[in-house]
N, C-alpha and C positions, 0 to 999 in steps of 0.2 A: 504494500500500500504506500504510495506516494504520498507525504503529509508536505507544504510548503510552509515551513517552519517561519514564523513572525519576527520583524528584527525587533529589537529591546529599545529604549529610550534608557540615555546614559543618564539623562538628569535626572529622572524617574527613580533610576535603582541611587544614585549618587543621595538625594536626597532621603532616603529610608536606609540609606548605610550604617553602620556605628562606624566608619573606617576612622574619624575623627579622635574617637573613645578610644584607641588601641593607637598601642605605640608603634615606633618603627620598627622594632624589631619584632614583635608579631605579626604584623605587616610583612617581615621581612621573610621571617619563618611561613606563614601560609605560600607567598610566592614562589618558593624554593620546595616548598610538597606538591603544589598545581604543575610546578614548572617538569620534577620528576614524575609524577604520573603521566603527564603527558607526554613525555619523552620512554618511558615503560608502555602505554596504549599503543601509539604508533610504531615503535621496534616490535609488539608483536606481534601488528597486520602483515600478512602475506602481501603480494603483489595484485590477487584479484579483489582482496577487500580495498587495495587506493584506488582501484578502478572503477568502485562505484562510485553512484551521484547521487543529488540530492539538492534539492531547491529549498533558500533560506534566504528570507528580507525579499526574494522577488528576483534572485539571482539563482544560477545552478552550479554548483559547485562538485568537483571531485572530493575523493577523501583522502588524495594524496595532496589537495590542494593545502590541508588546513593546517601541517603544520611551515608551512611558508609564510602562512596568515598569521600565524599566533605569534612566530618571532618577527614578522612585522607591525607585529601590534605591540609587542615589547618593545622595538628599537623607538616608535612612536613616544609611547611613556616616558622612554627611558629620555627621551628628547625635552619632553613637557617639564619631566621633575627638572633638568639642566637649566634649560630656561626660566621658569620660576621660582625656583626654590634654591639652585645652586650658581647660579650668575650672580656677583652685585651687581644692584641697581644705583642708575644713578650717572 
């Protein structure tokens, strides 16, 4: 069965987060368990599971697509925190 999976509104979950309540290094430590699961998920797909597909936000996506997407979704962040957080301003 084909499900066209809905994309998420960042503001949405951002504003019902507690991320603010938890330090950096809990923050730091969940990061680094998401980051190895998902790094343990995908070493254990064969070659015909990245082959499937599947439509999500309105786009079709492979499943050998997503971890391309995920580390560029971290370089992303990893950009955001640089620029706001670790630049001085001024």
């Amino acid at each position: 069965v084909d499900v066209d999976l809905p994309g998420m509104d960042q503001e949405e979950w951002v504003n019902t987060s507690n991320a603010t309540d938890r330090s950096l290094d809990d923050l730091a430590s969940e990061w680094s368990a998401v980051r190895s699961a998902s790094v343990h998920l995908f070493s254990s797909m064969d070659a015909a599971a990245g082959q499937r597909t599947g439509v999500a936000s309105g786009y079709s996506f492979s499943v050998r697509s997503f971890p391309w997407i995920i580390a560029g979704h971290e370089l992303w962040h990893r950009y955001l925190i640089e620029r706001d957080y670790l630049v001085a301003k001024g």
